[in-house]
Every structure is written in structure tokens, then in C-alpha cells.
Gaussian input, Z-matrix of N, CA and C with variables (Angstrom, degrees):
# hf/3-21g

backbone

0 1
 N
 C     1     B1
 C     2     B2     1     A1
 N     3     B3     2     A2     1     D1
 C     4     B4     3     A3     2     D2
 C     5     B5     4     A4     3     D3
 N     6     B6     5     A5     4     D4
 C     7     B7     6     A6     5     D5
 C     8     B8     7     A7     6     D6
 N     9     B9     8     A8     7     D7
 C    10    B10     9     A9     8     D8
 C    11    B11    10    A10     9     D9
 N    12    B12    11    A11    10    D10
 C    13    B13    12    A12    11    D11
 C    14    B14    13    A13    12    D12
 N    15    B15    14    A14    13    D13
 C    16    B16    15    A15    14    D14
 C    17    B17    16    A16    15    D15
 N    18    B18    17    A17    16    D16
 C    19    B19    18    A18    17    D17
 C    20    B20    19    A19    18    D18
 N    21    B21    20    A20    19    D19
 C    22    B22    21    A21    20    D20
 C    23    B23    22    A22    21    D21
 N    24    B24    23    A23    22    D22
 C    25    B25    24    A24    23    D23
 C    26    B26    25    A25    24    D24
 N    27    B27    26    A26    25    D25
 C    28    B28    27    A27    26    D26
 C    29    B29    28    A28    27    D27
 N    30    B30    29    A29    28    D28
 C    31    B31    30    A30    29    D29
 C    32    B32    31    A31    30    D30
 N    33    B33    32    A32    31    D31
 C    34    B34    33    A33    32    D32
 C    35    B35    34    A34    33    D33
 N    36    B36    35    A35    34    D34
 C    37    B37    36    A36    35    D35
 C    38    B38    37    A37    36    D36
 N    39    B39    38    A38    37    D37
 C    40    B40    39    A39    38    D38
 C    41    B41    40    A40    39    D39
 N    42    B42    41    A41    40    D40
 C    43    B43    42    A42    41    D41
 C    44    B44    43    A43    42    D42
 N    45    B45    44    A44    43    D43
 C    46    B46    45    A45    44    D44
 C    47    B47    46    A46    45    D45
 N    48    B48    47    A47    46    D46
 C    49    B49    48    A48    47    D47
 C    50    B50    49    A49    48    D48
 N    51    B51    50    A50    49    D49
 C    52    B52    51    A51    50    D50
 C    53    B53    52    A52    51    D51
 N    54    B54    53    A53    52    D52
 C    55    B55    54    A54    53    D53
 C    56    B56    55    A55    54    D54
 N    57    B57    56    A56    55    D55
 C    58    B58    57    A57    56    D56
 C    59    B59    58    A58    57    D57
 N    60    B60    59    A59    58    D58
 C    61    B61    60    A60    59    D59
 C    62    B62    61    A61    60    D60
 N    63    B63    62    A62    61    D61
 C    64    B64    63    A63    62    D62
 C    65    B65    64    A64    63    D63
 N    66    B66    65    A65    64    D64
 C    67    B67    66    A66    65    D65
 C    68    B68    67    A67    66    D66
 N    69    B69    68    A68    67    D67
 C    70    B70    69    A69    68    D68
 C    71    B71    70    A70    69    D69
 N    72    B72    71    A71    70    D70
 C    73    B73    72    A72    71    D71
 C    74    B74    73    A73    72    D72
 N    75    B75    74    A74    73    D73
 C    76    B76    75    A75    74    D74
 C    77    B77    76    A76    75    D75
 N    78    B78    77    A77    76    D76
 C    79    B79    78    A78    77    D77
 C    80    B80    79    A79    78    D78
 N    81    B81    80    A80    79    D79
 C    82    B82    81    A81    80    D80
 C    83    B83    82    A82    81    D81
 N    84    B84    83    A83    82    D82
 C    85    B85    84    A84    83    D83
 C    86    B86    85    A85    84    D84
 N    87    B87    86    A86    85    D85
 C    88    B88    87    A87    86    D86
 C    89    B89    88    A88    87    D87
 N    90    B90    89    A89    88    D88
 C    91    B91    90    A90    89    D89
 C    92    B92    91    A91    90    D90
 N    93    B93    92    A92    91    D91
 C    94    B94    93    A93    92    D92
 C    95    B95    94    A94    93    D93
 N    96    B96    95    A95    94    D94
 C    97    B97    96    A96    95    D95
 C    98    B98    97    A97    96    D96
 N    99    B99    98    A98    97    D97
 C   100   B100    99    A99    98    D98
 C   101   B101   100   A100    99    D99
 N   102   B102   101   A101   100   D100
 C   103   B103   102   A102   101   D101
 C   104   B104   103   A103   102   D102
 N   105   B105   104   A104   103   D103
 C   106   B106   105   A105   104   D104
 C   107   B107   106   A106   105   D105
 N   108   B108   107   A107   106   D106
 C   109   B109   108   A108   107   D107
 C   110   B110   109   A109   108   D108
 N   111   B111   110   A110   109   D109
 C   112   B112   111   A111   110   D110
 C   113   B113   112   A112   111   D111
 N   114   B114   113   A113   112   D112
 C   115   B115   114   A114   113   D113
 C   116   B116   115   A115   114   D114
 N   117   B117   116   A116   115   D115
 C   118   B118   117   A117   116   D116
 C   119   B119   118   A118   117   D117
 N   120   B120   119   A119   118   D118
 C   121   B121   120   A120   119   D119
 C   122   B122   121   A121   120   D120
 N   123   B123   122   A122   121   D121
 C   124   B124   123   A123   122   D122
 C   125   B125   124   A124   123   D123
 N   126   B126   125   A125   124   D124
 C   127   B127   126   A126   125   D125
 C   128   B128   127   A127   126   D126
 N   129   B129   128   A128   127   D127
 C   130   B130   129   A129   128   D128
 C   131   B131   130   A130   129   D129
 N   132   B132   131   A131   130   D130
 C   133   B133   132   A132   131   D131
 C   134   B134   133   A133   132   D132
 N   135   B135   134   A134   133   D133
 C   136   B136   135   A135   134   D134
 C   137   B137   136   A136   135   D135
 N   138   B138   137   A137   136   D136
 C   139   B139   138   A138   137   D137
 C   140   B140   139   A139   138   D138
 N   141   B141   140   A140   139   D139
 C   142   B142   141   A141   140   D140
 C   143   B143   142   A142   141   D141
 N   144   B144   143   A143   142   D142
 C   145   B145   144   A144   143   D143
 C   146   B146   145   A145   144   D144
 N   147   B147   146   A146   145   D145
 C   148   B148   147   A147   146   D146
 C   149   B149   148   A148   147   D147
 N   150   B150   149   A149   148   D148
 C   151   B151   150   A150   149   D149
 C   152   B152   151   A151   150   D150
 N   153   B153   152   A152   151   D151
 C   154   B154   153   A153   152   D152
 C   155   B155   154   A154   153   D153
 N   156   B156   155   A155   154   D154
 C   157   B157   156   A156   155   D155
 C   158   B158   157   A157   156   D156
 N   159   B159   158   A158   157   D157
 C   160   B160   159   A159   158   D158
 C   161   B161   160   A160   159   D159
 N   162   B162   161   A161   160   D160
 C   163   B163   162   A162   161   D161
 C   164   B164   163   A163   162   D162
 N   165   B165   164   A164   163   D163
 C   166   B166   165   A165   164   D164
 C   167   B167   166   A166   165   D165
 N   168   B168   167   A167   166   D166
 C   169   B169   168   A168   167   D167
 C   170   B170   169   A169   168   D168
 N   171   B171   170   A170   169   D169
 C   172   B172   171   A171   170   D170
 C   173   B173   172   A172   171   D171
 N   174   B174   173   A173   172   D172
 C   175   B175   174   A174   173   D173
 C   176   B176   175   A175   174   D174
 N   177   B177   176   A176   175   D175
 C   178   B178   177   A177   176   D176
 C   179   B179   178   A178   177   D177
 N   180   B180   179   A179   178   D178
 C   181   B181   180   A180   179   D179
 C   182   B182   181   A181   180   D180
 N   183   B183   182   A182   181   D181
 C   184   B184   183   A183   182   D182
 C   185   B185   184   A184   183   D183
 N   186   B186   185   A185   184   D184
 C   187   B187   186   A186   185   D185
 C   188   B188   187   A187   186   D186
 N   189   B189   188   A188   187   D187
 C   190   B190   189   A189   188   D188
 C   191   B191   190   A190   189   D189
 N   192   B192   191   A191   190   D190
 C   193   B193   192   A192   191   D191
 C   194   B194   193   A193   192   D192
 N   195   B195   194   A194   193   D193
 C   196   B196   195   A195   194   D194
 C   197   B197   196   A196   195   D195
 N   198   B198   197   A197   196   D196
 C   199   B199   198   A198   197   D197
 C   200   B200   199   A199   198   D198
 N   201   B201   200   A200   199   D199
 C   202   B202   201   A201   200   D200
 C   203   B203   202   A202   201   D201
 N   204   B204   203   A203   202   D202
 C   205   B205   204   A204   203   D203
 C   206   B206   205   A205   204   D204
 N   207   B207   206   A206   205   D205
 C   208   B208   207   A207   206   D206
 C   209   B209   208   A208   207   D207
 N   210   B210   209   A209   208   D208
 C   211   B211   210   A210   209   D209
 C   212   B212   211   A211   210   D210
 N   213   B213   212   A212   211   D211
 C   214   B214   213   A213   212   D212
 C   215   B215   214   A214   213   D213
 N   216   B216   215   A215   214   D214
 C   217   B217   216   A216   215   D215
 C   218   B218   217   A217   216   D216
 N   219   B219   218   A218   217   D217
 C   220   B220   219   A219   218   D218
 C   221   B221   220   A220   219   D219
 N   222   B222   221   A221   220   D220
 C   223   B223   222   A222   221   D221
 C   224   B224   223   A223   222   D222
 N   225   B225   224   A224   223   D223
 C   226   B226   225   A225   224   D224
 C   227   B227   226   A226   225   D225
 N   228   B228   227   A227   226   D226
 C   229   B229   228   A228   227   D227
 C   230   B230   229   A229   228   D228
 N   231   B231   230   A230   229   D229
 C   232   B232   231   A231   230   D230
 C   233   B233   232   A232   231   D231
 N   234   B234   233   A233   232   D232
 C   235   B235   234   A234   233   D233
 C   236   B236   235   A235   234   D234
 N   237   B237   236   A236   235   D235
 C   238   B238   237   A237   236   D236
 C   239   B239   238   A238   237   D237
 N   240   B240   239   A239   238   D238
 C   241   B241   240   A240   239   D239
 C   242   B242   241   A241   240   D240
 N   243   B243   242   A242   241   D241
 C   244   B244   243   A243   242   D242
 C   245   B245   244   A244   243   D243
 N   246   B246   245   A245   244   D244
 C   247   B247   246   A246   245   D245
 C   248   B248   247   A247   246   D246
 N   249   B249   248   A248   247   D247
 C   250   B250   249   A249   248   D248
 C   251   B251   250   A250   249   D249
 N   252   B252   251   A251   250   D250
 C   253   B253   252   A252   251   D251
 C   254   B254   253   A253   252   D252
 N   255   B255   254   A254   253   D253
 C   256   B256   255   A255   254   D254
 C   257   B257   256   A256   255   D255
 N   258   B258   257   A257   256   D256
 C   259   B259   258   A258   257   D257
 C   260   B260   259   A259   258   D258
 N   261   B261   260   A260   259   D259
 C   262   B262   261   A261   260   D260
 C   263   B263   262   A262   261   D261
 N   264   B264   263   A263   262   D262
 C   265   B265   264   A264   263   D263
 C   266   B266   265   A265   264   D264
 N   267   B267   266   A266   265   D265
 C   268   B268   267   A267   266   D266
 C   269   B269   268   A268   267   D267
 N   270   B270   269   A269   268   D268
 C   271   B271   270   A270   269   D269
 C   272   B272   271   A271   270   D270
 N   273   B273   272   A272   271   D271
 C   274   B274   273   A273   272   D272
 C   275   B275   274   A274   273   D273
 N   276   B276   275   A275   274   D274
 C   277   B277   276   A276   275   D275
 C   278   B278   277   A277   276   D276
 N   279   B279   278   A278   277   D277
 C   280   B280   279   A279   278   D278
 C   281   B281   280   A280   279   D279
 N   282   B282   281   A281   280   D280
 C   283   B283   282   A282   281   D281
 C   284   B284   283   A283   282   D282
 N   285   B285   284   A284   283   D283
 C   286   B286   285   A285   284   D284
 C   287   B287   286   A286   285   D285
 N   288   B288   287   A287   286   D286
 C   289   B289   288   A288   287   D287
 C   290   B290   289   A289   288   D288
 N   291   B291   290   A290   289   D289
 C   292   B292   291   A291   290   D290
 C   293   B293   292   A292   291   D291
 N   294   B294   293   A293   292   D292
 C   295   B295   294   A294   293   D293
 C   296   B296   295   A295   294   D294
 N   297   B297   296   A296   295   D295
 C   298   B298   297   A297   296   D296
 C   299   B299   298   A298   297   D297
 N   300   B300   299   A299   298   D298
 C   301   B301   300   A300   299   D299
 C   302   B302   301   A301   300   D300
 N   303   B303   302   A302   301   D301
 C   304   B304   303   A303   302   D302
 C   305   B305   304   A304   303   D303
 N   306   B306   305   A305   304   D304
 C   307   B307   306   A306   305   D305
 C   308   B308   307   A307   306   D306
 N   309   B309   308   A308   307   D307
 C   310   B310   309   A309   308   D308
 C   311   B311   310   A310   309   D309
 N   312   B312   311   A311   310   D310
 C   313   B313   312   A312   311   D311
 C   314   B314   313   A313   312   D312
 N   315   B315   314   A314   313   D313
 C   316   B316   315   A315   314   D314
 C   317   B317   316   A316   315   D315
 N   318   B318   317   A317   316   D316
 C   319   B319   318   A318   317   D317
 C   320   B320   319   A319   318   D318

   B1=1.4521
   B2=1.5260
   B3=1.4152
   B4=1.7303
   B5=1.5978
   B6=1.3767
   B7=1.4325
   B8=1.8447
   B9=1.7110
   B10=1.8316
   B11=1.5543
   B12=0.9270
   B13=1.4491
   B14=1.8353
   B15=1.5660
   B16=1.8126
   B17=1.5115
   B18=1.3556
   B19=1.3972
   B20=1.5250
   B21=1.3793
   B22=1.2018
   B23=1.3843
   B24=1.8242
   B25=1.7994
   B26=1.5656
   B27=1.6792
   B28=1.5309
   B29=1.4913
   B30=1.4818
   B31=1.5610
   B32=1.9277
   B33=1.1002
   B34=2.0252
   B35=1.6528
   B36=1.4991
   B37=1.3054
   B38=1.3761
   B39=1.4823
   B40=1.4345
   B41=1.2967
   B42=1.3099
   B43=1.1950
   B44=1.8576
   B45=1.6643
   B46=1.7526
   B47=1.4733
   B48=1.3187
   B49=1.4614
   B50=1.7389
   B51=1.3458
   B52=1.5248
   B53=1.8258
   B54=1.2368
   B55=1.6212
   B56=1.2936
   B57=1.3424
   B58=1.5069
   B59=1.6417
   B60=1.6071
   B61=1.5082
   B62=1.4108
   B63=1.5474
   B64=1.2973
   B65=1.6782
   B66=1.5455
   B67=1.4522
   B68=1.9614
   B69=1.2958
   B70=1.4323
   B71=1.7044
   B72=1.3998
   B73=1.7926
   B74=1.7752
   B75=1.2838
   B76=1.6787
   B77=2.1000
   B78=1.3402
   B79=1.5719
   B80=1.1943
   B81=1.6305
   B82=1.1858
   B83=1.0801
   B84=1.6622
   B85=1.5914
   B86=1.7427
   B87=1.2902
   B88=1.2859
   B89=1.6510
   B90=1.3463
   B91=1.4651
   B92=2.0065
   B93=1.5309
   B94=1.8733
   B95=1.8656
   B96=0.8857
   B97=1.2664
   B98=1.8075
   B99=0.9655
   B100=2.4927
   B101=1.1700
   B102=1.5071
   B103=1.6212
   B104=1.3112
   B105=1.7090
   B106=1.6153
   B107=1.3392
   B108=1.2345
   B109=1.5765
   B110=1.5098
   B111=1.7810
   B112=1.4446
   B113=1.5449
   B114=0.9190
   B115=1.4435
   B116=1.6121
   B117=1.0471
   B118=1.5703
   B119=1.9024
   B120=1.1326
   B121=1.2925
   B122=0.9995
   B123=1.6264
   B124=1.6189
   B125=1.5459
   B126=1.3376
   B127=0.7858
   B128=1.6711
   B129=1.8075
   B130=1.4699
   B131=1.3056
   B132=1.4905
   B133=2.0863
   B134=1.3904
   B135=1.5648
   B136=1.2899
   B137=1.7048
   B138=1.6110
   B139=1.5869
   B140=1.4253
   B141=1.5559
   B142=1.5509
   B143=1.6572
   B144=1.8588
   B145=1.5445
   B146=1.6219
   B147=1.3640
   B148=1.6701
   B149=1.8328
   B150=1.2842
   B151=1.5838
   B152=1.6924
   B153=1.4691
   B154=1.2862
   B155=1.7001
   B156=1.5004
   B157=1.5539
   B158=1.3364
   B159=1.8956
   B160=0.9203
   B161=1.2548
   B162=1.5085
   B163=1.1190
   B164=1.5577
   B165=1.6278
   B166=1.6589
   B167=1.3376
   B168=1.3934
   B169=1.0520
   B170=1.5904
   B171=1.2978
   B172=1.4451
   B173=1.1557
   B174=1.6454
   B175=1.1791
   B176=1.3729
   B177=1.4495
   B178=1.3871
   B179=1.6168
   B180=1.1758
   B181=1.5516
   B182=1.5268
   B183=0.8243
   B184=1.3708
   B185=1.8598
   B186=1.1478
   B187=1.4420
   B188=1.0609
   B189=1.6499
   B190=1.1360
   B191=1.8073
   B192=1.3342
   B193=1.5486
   B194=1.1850
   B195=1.5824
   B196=1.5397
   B197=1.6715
   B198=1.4663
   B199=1.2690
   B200=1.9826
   B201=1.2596
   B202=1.4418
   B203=1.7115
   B204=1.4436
   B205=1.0817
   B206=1.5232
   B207=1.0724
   B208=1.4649
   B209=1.7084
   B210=1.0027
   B211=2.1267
   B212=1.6916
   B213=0.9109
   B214=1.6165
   B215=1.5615
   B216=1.9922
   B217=1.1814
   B218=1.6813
   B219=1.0871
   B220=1.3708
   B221=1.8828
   B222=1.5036
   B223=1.3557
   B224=1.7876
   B225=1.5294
   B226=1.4318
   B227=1.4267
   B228=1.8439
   B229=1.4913
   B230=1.6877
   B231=0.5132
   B232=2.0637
   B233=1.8212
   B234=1.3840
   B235=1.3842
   B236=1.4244
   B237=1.5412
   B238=1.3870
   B239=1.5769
   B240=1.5723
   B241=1.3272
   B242=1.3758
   B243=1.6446
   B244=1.4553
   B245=1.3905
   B246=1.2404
   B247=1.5990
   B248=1.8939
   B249=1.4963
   B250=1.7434
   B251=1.6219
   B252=1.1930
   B253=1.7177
   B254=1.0153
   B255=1.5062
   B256=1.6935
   B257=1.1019
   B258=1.2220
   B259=1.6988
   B260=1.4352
   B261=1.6667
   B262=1.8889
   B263=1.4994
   B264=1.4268
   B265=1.6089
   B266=1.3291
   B267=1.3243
   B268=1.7309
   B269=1.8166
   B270=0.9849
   B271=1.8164
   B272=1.7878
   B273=1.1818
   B274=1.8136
   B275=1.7216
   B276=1.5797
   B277=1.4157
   B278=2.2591
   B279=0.9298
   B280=1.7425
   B281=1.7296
   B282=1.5483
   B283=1.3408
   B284=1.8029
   B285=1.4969
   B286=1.2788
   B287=1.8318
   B288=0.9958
   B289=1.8485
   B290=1.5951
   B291=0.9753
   B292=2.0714
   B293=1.8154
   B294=1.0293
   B295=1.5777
   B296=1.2023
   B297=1.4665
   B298=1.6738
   B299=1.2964
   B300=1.3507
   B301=1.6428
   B302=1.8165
   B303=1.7054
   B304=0.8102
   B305=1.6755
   B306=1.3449
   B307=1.6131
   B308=1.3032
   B309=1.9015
   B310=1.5619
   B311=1.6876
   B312=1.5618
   B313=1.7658
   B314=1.4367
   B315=1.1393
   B316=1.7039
   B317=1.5147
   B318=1.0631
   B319=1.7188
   B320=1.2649
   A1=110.99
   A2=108.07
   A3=96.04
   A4=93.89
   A5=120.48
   A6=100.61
   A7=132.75
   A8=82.34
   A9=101.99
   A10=79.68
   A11=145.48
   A12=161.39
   A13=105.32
   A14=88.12
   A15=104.36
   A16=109.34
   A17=121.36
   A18=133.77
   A19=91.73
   A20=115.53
   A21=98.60
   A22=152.40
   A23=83.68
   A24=113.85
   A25=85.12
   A26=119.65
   A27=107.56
   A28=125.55
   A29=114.72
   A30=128.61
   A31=82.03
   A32=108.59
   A33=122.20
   A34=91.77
   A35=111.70
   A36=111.29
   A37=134.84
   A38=103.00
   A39=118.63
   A40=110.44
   A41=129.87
   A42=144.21
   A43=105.33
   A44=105.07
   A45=105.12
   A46=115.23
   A47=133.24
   A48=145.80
   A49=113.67
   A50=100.73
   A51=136.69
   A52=83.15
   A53=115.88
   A54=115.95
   A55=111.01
   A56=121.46
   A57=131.50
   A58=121.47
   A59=93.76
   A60=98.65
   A61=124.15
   A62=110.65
   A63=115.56
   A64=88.64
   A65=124.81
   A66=85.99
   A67=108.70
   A68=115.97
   A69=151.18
   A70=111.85
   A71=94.37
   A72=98.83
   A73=102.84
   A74=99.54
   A75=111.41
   A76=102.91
   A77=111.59
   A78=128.18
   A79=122.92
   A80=90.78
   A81=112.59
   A82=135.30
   A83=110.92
   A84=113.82
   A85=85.32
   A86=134.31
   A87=98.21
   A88=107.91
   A89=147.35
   A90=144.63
   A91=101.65
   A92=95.80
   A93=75.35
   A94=101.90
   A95=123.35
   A96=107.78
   A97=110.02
   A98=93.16
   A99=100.53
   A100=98.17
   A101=124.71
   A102=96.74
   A103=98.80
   A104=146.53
   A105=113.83
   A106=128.11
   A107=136.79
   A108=138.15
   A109=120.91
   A110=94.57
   A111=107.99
   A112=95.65
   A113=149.34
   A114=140.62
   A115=145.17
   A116=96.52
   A117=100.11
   A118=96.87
   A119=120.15
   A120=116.73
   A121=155.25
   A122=96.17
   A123=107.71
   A124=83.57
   A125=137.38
   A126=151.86
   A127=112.35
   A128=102.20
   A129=102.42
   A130=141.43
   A131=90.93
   A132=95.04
   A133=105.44
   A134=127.25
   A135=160.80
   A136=91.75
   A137=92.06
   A138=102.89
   A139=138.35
   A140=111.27
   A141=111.26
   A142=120.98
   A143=94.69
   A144=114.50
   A145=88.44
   A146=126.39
   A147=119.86
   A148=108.39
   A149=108.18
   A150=132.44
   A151=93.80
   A152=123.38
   A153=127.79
   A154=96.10
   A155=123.28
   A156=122.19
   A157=84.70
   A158=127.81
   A159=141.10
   A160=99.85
   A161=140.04
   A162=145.78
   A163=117.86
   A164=100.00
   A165=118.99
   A166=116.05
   A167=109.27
   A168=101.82
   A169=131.03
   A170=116.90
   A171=137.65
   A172=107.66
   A173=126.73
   A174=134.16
   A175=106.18
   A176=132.54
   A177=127.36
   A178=85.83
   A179=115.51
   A180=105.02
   A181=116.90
   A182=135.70
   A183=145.90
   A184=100.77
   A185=111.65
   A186=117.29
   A187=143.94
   A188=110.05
   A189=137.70
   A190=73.54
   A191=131.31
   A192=117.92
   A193=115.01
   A194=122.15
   A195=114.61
   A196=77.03
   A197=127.05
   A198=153.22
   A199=90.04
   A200=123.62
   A201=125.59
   A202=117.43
   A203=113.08
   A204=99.13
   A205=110.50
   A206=132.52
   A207=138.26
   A208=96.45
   A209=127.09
   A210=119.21
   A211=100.01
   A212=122.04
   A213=135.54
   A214=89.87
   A215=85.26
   A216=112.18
   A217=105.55
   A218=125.25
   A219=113.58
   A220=134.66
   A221=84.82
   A222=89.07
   A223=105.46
   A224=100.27
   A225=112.64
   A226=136.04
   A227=103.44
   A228=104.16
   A229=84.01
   A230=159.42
   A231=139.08
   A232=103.55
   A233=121.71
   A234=131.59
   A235=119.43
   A236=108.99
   A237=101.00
   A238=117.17
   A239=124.00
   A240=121.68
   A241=111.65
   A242=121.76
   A243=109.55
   A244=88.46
   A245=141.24
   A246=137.37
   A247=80.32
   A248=118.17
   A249=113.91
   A250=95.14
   A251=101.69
   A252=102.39
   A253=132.33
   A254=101.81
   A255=128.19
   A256=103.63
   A257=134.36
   A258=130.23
   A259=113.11
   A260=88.45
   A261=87.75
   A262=139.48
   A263=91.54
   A264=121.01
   A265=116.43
   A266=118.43
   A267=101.40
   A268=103.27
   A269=115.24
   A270=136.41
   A271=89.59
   A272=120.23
   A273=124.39
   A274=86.26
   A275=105.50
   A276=108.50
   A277=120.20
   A278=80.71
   A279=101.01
   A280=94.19
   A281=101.59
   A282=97.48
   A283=130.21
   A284=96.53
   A285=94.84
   A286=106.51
   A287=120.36
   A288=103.24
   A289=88.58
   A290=124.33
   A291=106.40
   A292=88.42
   A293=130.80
   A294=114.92
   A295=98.68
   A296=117.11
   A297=110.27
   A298=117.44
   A299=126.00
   A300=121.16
   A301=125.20
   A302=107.26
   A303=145.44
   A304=106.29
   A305=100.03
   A306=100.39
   A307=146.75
   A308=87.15
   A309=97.62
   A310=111.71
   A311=102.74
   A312=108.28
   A313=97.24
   A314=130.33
   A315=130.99
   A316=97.68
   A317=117.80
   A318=111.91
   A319=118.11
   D1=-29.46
   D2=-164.47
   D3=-95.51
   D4=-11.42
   D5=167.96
   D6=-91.46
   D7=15.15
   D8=-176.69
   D9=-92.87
   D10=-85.96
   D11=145.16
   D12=34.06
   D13=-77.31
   D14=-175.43
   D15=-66.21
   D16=-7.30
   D17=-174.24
   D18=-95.60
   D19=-90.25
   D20=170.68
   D21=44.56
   D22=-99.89
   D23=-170.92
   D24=-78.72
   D25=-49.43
   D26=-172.49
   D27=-48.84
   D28=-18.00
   D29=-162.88
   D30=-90.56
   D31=-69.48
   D32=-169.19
   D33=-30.42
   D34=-74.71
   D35=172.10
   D36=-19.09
   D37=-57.09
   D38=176.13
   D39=-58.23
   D40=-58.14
   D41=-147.67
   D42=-84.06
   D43=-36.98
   D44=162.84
   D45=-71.44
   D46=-35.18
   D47=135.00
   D48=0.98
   D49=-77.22
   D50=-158.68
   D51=-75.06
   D52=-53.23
   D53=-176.84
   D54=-53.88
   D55=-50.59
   D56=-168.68
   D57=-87.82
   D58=-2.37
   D59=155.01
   D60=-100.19
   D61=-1.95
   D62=-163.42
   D63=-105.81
   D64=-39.10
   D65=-177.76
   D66=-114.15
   D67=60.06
   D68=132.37
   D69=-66.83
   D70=-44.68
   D71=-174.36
   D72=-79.44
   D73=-54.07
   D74=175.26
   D75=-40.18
   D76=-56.22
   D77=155.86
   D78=2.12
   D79=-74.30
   D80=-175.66
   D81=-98.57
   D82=3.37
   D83=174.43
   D84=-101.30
   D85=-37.23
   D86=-176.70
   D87=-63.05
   D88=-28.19
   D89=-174.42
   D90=-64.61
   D91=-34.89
   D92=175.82
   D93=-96.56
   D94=21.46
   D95=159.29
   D96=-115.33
   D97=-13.64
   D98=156.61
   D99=-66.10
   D100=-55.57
   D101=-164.43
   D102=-115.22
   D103=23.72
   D104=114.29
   D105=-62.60
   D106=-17.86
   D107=137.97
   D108=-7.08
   D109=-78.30
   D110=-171.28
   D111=-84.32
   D112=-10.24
   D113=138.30
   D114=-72.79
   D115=-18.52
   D116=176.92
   D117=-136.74
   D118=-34.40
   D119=-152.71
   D120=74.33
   D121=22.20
   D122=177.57
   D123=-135.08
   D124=90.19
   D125=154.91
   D126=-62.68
   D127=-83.53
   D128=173.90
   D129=-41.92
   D130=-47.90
   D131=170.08
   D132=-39.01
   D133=-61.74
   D134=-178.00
   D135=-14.70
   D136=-92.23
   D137=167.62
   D138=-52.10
   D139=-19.12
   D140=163.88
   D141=-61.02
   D142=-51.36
   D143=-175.00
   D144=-53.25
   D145=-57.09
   D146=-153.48
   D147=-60.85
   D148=-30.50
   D149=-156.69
   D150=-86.61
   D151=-30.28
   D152=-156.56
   D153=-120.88
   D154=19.49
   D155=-168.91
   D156=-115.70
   D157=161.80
   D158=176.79
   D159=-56.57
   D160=-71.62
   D161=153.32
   D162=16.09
   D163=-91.99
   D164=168.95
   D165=-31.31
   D166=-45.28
   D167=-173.77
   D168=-86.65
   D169=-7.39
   D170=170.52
   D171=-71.07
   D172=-45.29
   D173=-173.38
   D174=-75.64
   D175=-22.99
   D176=-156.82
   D177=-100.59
   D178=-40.61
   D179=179.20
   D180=-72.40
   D181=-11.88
   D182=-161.27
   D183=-114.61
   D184=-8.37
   D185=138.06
   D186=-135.95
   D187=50.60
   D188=107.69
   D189=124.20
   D190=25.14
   D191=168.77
   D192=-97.62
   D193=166.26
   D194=-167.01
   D195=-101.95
   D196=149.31
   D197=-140.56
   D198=-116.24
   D199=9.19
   D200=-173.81
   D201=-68.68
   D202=169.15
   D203=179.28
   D204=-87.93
   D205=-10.00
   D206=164.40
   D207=-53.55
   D208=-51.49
   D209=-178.96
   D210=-80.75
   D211=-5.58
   D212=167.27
   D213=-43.68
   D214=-96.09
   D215=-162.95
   D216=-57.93
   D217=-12.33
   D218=167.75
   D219=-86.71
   D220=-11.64
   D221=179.47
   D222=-77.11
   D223=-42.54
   D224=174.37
   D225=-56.19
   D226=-16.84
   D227=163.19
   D228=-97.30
   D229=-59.70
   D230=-147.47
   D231=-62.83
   D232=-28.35
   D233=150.62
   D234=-45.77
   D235=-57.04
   D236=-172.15
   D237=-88.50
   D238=-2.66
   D239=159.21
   D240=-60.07
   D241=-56.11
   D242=161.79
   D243=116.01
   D244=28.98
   D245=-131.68
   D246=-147.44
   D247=110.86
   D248=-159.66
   D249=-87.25
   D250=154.98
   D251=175.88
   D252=-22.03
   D253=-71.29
   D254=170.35
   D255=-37.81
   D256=-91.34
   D257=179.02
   D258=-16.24
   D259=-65.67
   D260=-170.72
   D261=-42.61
   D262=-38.54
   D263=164.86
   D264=-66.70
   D265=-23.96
   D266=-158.62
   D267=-99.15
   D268=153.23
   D269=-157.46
   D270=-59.20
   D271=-41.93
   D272=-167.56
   D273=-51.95
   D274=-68.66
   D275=-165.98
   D276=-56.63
   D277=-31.80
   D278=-173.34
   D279=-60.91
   D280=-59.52
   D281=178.55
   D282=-49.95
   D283=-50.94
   D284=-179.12
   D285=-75.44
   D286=-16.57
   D287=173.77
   D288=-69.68
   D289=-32.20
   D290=-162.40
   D291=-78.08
   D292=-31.97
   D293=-164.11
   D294=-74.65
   D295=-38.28
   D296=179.99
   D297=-93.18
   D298=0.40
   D299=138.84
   D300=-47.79
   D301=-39.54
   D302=-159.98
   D303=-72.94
   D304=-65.91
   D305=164.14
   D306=-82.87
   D307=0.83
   D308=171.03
   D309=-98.38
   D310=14.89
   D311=172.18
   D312=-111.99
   D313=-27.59
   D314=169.01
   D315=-51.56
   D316=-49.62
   D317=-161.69
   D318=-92.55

């Protein structure tokens, strides 16, 4: 029993592992379609075509996103803000979108 157990958690592990490398990749294709954006300007198409290719879509499921056109169209507005992963994610940036959520309900 305890080695059905230790197998298991070792497989769960693996498999959140295997998730968190897959959307690192998801990551990073939206960051090269931000700066073909600010370089060419077709950023979004960029990321729709990738999001809507057999490809895209293995990768988006395989970290753990539903592959729909609702995350389509969403990947394509977070593209066209132009705003790179890293930033988006990090607590400096998080904060200041909530302060200016914040003062646009004051007013």
C-alpha cells in the first residue's frame, strides 16, 4: 500500500512538473509575439495563428489551459497591451494595476 501511495504523489509531482514547464513555453510564446508586435505589428494574429495551430494547442492543454476561442481572444488582448510577462506577473506591477483600479472607483 505505501508503495501505491509513494508512486502516486511521485506521478502528481511529475505531472505538476510537466504542467509548469508547459506553460513557461505558453510564457514565452506570448513574450515573442509582444515584441513581434512592437516590431512588426502583428503581434496578435501571431499568437492567435500559434494558439489556433495543432501545436498551440497541445502545449496550451498540456498546461493545463482549455485551448478555446474565449483564451484565443484573450491571449490576443494581453498581446496587444504590450505589457511582457515578467512585468505582468511581478507584485511592483500587480500593485500598481490595483491602485489604479482603485482610483478609477474613487472617481
Amino acid at each position: 500500500m505505501k508503495d501505491f501511495v509513494d508512486g502516486t504523489a511521485y506521478s502528481n509531482e511529475q505531472g505538476n512538473r510537466a504542467r509548469k514547464l508547459f506553460a513557461a513555453v505558453v510564457l514565452a510564446a506570448l513574450d515573442d509575439a509582444i515584441a513581434d508586435d512592437k516590431k512588426y505589428g502583428n503581434g496578435p494574429e501571431q499568437i492567435a495563428r500559434w494558439a489556433r495551430s495543432r501545436d498551440g494547442r497541445e502545449v496550451l492543454t498540456c498546461a493545463g489551459i482549455d485551448p478555446s476561442e474565449r483564451v484565443v481572444s484573450g491571449l490576443m488582448e494581453f498581446v496587444a497591451k504590450g505589457v511582457r510577462t515578467s512585468v505582468a506577473l511581478s507584485r511592483e506591477e500587480s500593485e500598481r494595476r490595483n491602485a489604479a483600479m482603485l482610483e478609477l472607483d474613487a472617481a
